[in-house]
C-alpha positions as CSV (number, residue, x, y, z in Angstrom):
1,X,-17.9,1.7,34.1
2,X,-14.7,0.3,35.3
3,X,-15.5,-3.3,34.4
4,X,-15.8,-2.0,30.5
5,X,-13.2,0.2,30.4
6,X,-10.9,-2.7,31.4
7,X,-10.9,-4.7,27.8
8,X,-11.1,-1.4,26.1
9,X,-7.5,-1.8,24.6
10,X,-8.6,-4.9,22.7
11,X,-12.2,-4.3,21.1
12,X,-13.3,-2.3,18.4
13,X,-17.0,-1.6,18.8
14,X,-18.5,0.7,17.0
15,X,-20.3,4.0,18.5
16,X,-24.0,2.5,17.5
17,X,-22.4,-0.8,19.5
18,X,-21.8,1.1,22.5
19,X,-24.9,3.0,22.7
20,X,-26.7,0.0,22.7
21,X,-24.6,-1.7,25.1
22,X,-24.8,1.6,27.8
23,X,-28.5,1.7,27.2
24,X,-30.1,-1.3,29.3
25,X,-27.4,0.1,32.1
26,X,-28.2,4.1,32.6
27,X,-32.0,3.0,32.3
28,X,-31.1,1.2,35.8
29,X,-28.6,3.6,37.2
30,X,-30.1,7.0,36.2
31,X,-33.1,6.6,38.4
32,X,-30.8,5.4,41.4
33,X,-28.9,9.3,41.0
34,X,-32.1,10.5,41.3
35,X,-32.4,10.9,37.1
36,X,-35.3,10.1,34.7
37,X,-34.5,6.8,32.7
38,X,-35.2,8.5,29.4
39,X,-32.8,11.7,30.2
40,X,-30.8,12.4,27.4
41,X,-27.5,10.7,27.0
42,X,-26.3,13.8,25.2
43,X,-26.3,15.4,28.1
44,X,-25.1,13.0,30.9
45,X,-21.9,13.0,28.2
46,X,-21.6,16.5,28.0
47,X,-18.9,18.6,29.9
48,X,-19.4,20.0,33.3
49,X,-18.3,23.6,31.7
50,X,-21.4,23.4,29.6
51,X,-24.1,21.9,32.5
52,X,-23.0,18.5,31.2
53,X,-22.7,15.5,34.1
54,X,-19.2,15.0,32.7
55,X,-19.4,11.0,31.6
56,X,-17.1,10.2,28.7
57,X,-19.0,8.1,26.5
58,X,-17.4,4.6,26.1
59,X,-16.5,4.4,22.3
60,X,-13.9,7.9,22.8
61,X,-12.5,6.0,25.9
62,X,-11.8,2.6,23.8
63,X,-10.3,5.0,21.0
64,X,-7.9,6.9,23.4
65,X,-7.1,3.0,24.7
66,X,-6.3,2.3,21.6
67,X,-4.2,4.9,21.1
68,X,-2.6,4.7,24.6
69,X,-1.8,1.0,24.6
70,X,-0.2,1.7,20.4
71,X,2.2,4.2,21.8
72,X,3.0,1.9,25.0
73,X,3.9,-1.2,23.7
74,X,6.0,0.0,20.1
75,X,8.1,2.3,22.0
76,X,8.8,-0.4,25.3
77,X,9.4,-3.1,21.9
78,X,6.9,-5.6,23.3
79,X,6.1,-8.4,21.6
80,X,2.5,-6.9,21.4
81,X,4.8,-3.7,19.6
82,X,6.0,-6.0,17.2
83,X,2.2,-7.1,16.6
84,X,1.4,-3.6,16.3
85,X,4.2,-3.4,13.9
86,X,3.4,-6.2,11.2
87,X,-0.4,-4.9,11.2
88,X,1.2,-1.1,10.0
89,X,3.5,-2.5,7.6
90,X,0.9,-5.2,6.3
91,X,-1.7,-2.1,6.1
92,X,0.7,0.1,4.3
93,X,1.7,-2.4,1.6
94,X,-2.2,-2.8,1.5
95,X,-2.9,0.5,0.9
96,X,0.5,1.3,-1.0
97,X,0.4,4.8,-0.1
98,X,4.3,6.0,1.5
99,X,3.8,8.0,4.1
100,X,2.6,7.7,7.5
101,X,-0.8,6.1,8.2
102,X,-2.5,8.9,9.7
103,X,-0.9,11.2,5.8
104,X,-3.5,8.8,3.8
105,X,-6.7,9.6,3.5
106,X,-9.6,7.6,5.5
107,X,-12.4,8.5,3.3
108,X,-11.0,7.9,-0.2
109,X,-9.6,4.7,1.2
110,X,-11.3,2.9,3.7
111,X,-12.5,0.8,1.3
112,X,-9.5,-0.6,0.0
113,X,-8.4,-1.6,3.6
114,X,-9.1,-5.2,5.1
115,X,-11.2,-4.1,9.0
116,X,-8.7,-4.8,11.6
117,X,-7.8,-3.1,14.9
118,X,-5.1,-1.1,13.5
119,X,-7.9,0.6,11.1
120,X,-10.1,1.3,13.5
121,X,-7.1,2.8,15.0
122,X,-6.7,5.1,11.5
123,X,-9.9,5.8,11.2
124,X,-10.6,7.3,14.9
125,X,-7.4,9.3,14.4
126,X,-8.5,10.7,10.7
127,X,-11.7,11.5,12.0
128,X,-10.2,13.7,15.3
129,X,-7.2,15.2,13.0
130,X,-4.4,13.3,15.0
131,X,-1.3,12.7,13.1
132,X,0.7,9.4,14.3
133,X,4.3,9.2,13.0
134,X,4.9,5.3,13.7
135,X,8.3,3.9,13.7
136,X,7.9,1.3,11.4
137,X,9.8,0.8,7.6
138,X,7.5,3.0,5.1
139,X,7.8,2.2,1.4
140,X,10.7,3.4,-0.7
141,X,11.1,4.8,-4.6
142,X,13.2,2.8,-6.6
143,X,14.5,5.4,-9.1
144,X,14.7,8.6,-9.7
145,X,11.4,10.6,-11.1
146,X,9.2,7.4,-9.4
147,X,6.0,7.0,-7.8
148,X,3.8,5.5,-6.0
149,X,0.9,4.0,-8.0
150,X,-1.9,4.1,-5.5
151,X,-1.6,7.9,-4.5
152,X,-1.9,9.2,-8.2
153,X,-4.3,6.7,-8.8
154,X,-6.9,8.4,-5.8
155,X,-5.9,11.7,-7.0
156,X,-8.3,11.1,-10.0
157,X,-11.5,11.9,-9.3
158,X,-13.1,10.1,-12.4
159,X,-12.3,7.0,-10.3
160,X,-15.1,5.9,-8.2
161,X,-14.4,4.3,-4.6
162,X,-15.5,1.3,-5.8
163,X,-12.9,1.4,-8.9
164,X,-10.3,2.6,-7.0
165,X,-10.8,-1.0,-4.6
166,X,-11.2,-3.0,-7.6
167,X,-7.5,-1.4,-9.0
168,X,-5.8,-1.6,-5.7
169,X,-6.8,-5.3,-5.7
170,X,-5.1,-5.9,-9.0
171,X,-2.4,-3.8,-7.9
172,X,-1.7,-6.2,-5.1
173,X,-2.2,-9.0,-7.2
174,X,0.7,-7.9,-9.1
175,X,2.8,-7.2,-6.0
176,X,3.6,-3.6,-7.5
177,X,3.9,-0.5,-5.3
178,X,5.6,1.7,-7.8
179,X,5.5,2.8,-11.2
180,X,9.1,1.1,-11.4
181,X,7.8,-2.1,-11.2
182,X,5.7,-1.9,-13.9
183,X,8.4,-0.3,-16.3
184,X,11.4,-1.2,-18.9
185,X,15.0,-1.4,-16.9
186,X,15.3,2.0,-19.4
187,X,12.6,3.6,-17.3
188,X,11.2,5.0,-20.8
189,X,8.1,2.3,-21.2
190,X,5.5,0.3,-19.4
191,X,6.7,-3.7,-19.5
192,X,4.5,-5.4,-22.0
193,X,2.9,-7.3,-18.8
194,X,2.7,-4.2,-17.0
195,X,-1.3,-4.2,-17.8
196,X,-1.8,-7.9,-17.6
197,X,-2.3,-10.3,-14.1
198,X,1.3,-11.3,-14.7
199,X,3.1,-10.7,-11.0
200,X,5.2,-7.3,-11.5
201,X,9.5,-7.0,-11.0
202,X,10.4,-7.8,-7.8
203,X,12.3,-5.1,-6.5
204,X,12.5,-5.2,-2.8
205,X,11.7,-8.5,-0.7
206,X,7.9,-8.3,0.7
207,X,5.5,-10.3,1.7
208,X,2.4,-9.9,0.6
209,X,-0.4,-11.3,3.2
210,X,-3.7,-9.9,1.6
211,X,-2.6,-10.7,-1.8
212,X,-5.9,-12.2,-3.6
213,X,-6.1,-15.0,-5.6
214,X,-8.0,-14.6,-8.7
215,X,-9.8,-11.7,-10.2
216,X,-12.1,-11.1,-12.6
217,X,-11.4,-10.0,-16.4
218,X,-13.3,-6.8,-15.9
219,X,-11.1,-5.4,-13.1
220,X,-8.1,-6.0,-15.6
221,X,-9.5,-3.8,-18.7
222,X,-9.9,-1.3,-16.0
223,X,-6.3,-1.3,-14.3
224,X,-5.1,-1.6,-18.3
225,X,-7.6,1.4,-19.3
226,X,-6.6,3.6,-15.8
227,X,-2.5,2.8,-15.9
228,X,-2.5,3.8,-19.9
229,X,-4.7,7.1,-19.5
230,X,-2.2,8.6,-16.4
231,X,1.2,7.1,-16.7
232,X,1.9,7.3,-20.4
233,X,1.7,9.4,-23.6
234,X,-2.0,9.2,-25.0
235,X,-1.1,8.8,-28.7
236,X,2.1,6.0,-28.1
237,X,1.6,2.8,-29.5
238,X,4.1,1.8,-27.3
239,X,3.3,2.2,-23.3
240,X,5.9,5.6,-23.3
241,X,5.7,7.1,-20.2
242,X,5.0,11.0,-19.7
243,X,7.8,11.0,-17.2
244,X,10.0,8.5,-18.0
245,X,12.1,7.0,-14.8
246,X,16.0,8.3,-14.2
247,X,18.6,6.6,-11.7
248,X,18.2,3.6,-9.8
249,X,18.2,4.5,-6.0
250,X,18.5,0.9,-5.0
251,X,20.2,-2.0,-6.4
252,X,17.4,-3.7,-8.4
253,X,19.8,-7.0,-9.5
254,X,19.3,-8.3,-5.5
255,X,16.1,-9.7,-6.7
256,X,15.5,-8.5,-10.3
257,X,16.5,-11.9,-12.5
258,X,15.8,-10.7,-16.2
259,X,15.9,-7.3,-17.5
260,X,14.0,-6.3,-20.8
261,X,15.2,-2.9,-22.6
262,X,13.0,-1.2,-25.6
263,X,14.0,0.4,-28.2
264,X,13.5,0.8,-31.7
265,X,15.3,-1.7,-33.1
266,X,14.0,-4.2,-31.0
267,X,13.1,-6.0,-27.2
268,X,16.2,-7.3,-25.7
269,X,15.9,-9.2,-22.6
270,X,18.9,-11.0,-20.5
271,X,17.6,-13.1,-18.2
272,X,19.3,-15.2,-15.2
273,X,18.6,-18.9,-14.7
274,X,20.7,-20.1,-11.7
275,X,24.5,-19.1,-12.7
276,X,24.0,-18.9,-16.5
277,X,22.6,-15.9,-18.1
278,X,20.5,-15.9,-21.7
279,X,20.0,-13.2,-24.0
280,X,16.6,-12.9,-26.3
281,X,15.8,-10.4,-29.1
282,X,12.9,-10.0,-30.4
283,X,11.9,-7.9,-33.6
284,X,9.8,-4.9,-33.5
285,X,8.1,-6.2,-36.9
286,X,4.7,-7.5,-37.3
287,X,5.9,-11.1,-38.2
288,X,8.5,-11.6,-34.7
289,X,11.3,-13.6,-35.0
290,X,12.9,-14.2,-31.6
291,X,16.7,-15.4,-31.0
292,X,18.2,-16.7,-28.0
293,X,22.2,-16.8,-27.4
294,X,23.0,-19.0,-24.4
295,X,25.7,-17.4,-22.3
296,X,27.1,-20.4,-20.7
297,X,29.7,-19.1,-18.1
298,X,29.8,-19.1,-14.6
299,X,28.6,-15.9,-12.7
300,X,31.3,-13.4,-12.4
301,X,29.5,-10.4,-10.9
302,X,32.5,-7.7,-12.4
303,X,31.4,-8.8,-15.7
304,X,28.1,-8.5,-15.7
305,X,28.0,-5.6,-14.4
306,X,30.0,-4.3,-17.6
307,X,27.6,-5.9,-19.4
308,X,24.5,-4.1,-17.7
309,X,25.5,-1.3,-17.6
310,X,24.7,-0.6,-21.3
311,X,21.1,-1.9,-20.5
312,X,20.2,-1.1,-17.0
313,X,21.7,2.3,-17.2
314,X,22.7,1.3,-13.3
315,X,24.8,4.2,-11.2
316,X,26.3,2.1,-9.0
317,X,27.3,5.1,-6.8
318,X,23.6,5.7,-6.2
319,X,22.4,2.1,-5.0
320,X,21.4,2.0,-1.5
């Protein structure tokens, strides 16, 4: 037993695995301790309290490994920790849920997850109720009255499994984690490419590793269909949202470069292209007429921010 409990840390074999694996070797060592080769397993596994022979099966010892050798190497800050480390952070902008890996939930989401040790790791832990409060970055709200898309979006129970992988796909093909990436700098509508495979504002610097590359049109009407029914009013024409965004909590001009505002009289958009800024308008009547006013002046980051504040409604005492 010693010889498999050495690699332990490193493989993910399933229970079904295992048994097959330990079969071939009690039905040679059972009749050596003076045991039948077809006793039952159940019992050879079982605890010594309850006339068990006390043998832990193989797959709980490779999950406790796993455990073990996770809470090892991130708290000595190995270089396998920092492994560890990119394969939570890489999961959790996978899965885009905010909390702590063990906080989302196994079942509804398994599906959405690409198989890797670390889910093996989640899924052992979901299944005995162990909560694991990692140290790595978890993902952050951007504004005031935010959210995170994927958690409302397996709240719904009209969404199947299968729906709810097919909308986390385009959600990652997006690059979106948030509601505010999808919105107006207002916070008051949905961007008019909110429900379309254009990539979403970029708000804080990620990367995105599982990110796929093409998708088909009918995972798009459903992601357009799903983020019109539960983020905005049912009867606007105009992508309002029921709970429209407040206060930035970050600074979204690090990596923000244009910024569209709605409103009735209009789109206006200011958009940054190297150390000039431009300004469009467009119309909010059936026949659009756009203008564009180039503002050709160097970057002077006082003035601009004068000049956003009227649009971004930014509280500079709240960025962090």
């Amino acid at each position: 037993m010693k010889t498999l409990e050495y690699p332990m840390a490193a493989t993910t074999l399933t229970k079904e695995h295992w048994d097959a694996l330990m079969s071939p070797i009690l039905r040679i060592c059972l009749p050596k301790g003076g045991y039948s080769s077809n006793f039952p397993h159940a019992i050879m596994c079982g605890p010594t309290d309850f006339g068990g022979q006390g043998l832990m099966h193989p797959w709980y010892n490779q999950e406790l490994s796993h455990l073990e050798t996770f809470w090892e190497e991130t708290s000595l800050e190995s270089h396998t920790g920092e492994l560890f480390g990119n394969l939570v952070e890489t999961l959790r902008l996978e899965l885009g849920f905010p909390g702590y890996l063990t906080s989302i939930p196994y079942t509804r989401m398994e599906m959405c997850a690409t198989t890797s040790w670390i889910t093996k790791l989640w899924a052992s832990s979901s299944m005995f109720n162990m909560q694991i409060h990692d140290p790595f970055p978890l993902l952050r709200l951007s504004r005031v009255n935010d959210q995170h898309i994927m958690p409302t979006l397996a709240a719904d129970p009209h969404l199947s499994d299968m729906d709810l992988q097919h909308l986390n796909e385009c959600r990652m093909f997006k690059e979106a984690v948030t509601l505010a990436h999808l919105t107006t700098v207002c916070g008051r509508y949905l961007e008019q490419s909110a429900t379309t495979p254009q990539k979403a504002h970029t708000l804080q610097t990620c990367t995105w590793l599982r990110k796929p590359t093409h998708l088909p049109p009918s995972y798009w009407t459903l992601w357009k269909t799903t983020i019109l029914l539960l983020f905005t009013h049912p009867t606007s024409t105009k992508g309002e949202l029921t709970s429209p965004l407040d206060e930035w909590t970050i600074d979204p001009t690090q990596n923000w470069t244009w910024w569209p505002h709605r409103s009735d009289s209009g789109t206006r958009t200011l958009c940054q292209k190297g150390n000039l800024y431009h300004h469009s308008y467009t119309a909010p009547h059936r026949s659009r007429r756009q203008t564009r006013l180039r503002i050709n002046t160097p970057y002077r980051k006082s003035e601009i921010e004068i000049n956003f504040v009227k649009i971004l409604f930014f509280d500079n005492s709240r960025a962090g």
